[in-house]
C-alpha positions in Angstrom: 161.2 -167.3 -159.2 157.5 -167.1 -159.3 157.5 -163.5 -159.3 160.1 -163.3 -162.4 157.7 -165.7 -164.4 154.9 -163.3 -164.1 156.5 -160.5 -165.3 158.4 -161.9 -167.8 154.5 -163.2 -168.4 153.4 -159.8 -168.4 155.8 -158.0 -170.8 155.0 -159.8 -174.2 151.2 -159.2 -173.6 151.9 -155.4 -173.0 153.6 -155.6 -176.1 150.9 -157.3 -177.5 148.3 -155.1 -176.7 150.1 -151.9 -178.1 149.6 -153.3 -181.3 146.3 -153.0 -182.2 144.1 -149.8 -181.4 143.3 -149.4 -177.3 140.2 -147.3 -178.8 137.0 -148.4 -180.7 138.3 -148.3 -184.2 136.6 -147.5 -187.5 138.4 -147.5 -190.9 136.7 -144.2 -191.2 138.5 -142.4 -188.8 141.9 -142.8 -189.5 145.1 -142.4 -187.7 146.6 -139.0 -188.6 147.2 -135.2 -187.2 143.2 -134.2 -187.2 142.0 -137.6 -185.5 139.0 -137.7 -184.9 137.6 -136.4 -188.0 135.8 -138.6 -190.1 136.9 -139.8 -193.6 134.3 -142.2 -195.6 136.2 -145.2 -197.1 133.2 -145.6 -199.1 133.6 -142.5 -201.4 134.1 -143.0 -204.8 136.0 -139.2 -205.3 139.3 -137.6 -204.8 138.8 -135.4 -201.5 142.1 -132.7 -201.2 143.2 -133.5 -197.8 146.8 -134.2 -196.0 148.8 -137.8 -197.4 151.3 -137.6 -194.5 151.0 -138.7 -191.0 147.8 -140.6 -192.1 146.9 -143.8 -192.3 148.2 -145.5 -195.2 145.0 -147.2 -195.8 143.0 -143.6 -196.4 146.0 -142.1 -198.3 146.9 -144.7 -200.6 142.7 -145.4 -201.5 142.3 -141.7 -201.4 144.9 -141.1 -204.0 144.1 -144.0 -205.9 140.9 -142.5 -206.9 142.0 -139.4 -208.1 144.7 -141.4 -210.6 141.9 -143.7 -211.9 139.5 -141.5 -212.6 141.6 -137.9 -213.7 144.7 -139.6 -215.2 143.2 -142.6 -216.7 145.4 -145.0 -215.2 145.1 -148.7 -213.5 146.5 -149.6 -210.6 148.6 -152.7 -211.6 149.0 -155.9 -208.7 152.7 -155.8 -208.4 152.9 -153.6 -205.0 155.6 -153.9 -203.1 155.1 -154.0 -199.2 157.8 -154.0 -196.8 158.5 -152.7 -192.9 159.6 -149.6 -194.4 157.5 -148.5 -197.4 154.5 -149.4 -199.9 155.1 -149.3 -203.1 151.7 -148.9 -205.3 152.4 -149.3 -209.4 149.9 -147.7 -211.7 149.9 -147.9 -215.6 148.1 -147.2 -218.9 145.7 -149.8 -220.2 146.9 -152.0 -223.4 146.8 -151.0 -227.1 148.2 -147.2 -225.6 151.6 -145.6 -225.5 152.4 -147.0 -221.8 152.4 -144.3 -219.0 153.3 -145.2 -215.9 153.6 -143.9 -212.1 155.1 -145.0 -209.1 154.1 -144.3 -205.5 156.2 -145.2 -202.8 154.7 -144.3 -199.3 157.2 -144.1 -196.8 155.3 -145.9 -193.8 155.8 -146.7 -189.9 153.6 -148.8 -187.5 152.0 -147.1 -184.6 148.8 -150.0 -183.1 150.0 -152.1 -185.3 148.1 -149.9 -188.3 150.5 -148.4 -191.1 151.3 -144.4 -191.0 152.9 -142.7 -193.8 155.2 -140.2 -192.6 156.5 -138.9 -196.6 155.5 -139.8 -200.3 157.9 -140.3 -203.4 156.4 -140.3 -206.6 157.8 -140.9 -209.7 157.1 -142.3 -213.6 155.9 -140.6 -216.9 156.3 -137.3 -217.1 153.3 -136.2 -218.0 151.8 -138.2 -215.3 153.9 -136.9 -212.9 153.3 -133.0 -213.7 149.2 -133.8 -214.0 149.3 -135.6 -210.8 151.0 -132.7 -209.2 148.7 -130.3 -210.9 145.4 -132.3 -209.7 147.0 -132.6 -206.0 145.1 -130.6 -203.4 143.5 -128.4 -206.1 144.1 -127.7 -209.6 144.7 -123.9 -209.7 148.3 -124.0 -211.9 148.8 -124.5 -215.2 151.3 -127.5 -216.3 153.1 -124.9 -218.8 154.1 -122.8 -215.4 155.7 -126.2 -213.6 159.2 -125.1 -212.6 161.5 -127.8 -210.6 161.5 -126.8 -206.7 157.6 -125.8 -207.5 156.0 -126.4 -203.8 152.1 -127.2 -203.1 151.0 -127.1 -199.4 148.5 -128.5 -197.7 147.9 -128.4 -194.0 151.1 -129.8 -192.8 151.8 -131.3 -196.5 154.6 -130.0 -198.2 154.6 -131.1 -202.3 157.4 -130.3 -204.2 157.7 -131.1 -208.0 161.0 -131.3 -209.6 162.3 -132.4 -213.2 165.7 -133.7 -213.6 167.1 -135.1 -216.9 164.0 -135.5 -218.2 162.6 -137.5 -214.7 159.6 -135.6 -213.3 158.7 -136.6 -209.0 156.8 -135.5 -206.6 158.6 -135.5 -202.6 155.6 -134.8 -200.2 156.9 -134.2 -197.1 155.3 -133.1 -193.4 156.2 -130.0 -192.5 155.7 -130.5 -188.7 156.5 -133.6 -188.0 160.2 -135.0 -188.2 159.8 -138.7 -186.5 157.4 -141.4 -185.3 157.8 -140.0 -181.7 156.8 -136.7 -182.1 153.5 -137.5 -184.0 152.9 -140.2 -181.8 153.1 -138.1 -178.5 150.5 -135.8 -180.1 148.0 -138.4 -181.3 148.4 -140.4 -178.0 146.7 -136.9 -176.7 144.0 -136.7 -179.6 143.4 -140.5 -178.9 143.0 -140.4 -175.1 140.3 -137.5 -175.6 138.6 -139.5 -178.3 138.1 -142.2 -175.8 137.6 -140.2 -172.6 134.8 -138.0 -175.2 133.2 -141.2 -176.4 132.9 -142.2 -172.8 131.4 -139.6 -171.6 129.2 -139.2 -174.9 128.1 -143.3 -174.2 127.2 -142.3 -170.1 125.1 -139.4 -171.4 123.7 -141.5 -174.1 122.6 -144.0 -171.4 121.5 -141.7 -168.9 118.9 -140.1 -171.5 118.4 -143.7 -172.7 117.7 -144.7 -169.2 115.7 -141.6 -168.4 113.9 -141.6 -171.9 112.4 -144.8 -170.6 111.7 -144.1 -167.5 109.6 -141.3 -169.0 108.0 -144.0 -170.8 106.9 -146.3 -168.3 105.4 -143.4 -166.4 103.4 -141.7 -169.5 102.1 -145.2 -169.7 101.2 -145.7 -165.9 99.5 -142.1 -166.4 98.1 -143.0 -169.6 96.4 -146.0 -168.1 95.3 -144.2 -165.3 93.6 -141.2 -167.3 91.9 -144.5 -169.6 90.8 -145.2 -165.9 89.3 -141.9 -164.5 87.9 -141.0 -168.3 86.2 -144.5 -167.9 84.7 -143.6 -165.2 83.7 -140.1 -165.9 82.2 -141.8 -169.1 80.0 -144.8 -166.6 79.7 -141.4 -163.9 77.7 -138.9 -166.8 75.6 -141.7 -167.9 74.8 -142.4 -164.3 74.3 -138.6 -163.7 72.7 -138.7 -167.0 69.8 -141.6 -166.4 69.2 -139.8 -162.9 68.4 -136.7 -164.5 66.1 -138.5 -167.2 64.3 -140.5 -164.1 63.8 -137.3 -162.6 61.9 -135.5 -165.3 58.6 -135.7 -164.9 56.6 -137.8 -167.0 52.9 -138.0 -168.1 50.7 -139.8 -169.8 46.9 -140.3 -170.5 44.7 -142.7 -169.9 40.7 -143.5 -170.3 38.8 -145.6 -167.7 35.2 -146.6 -168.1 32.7 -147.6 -165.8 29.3 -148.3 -164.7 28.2 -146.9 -161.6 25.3 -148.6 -159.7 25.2 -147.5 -155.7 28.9 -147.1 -154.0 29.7 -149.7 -156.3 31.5 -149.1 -159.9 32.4 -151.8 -161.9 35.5 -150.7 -164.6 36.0 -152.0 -168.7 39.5 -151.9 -167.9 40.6 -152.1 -164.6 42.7 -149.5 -163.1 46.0 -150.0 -160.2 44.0 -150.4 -156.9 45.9 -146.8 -156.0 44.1 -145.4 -158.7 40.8 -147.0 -158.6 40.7 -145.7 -155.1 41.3 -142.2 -156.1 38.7 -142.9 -159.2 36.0 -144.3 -156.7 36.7 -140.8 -154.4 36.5 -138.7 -157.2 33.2 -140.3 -158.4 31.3 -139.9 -155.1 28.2 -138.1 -155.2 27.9 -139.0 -158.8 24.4 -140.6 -159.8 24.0 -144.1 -161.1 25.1 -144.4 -164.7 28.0 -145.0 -167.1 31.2 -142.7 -167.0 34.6 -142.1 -168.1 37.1 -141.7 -166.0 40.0 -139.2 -167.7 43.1 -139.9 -165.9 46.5 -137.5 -166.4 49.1 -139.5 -164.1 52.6 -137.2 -163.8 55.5 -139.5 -162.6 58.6 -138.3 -160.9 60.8 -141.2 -160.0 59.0 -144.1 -158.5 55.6 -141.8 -157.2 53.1 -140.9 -159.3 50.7 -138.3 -159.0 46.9 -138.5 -160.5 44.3 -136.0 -162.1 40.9 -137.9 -162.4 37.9 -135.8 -164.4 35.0 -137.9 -164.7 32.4 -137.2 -167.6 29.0 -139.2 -168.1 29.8 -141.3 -171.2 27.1 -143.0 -173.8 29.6 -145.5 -174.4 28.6 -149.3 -175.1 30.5 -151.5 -172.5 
């Protein structure tokens, strides 16, 4: 018993789920014979393309364009909608002759969205043979209208036909006779839609997913190259301070002194290093007053000394 109530469970929902699309659906891809191709809902102009098998939606806003804006008429409110067909009424505006034209799309259900499989249109003459003419293209001239006068389109089939004094249109699909049939082939068109989109959303990810795993590594090796150029950067002005340090450098100085004995006695005292070298240097020299010209050359931390000592007449 429990086993029945599932499945009895299990059948409406099936039902259920067959009507409404099984795919990811956008008004601008409607149900019809070249799905997917994409159709803007948003355009505001008449684009020649085929009115059966497609989605009553497209057709019926399609059409609706080109009979505002080329014929002149409004589309009035009193459509008539039932399982079977759509009627859409159109008209002149007031204060004119009144013109009128009648479409009646000739509809079936397939995921719970409306298909029209044929169109019947009918109303003012002049209407009718204008709307004929401006269908699919506008290459014929309304004085060469004849009845049985066929347009085709794609599949489409148009035929224009005037009898006591009634002008219609019939557009009929010359591939498809039923529901089944155009259902069996857009089931197909469908399936590889969804298996493309798939496959189009795992590659999209992949490159997403390797896209930024390309990112997080430039940035790793972006930090790492601010690293080592950092410390190339702190290395040259290392390098470059050693090589400054080890330049040799000189500079000039005057000592005087007063010699008396072994003894001198300086204005301004030297280092004791250099005072030695001073005192060496002045050996042999008589008692007197002196200056002591000093070149000192420094190369790192040693310095090196030149002493020349000349008798001086200097006051000190």
């Amino acid at each position: 018993m429990k086993k029945l109530l599932i499945i009895l469970l299990i059948i409406p929902l099936l039902g259920i789920a067959q009507d409404k699309p099984d795919w990811e659906y956008d008004i601008n891809r409607p149900i019809g014979a070249f799905f997917p191709n994409y159709f803007s809902m948003a355009s505001f102009k008449y684009m020649a393309t085929q009115n059966t098998y497609f989605e009553y939606n497209w057709v019926s806003n399609n059409l609706q364009q080109l009979i505002e804006k080329d014929l002149k008429l409004r589309r009035s409110s009193d459509d008539v909608t039932t399982n079977n067909y759509i009627i859409n009424s159109y008209s002149t505006g007031a204060g004119t002759v009144i013109d009128r034209l009648k479409i009646k799309y000739n509809i079936f259900t397939i995921y719970g969205l409306y298909v029209v499989s044929s169109v019947e249109i009918t109303g003012s003459k002049i209407q009718v043979a204008k709307l004929f003419i401006y269908l699919y293209d506008n290459e014929i001239q309304s004085g060469s209208l004849k009845n049985g006068f066929v347009k085709t389109f794609a599949q489409d089939n148009a035929i224009y036909n005037q009898v006591n004094g009634v002008a219609s249109i019939k557009i009929s699909n010359g591939v498809y006779k039923n529901k089944t049939q155009f259902k069996a082939d857009f089931d197909k068109l469908k399936e590889k839609f969804k298996t493309d989109l798939m496959i189009a959303k795992a590659t999209a990810e992949h490159q997403r997913i390797e896209d930024e795993e390309y990112i997080k590594n430039r940035n790793i090796q972006f930090k790492k190259d601010s690293i080592a150029r950092k410390q190339e950067t702190i290395q040259a002005h290392e390098d470059w301070d050693k090589q400054q340090k080890a330049k040799p450098k000189e500079s000039v100085n005057i000592y005087y002194f007063k010699k008396s004995g072994t003894k001198l006695e300086f204005k301004n005292q030297p280092s004791a290093e250099l005072e030695n070298q001073i005192v060496e240097k002045a050996n042999g020299y008589k008692k007197g007053k002196y200056s002591a010209y000093v070149t000192t050359t420094t190369i790192l931390d040693k310095s090196t000394y030149d002493v020349k000592i000349n008798p001086t007449e200097a006051n000190f």
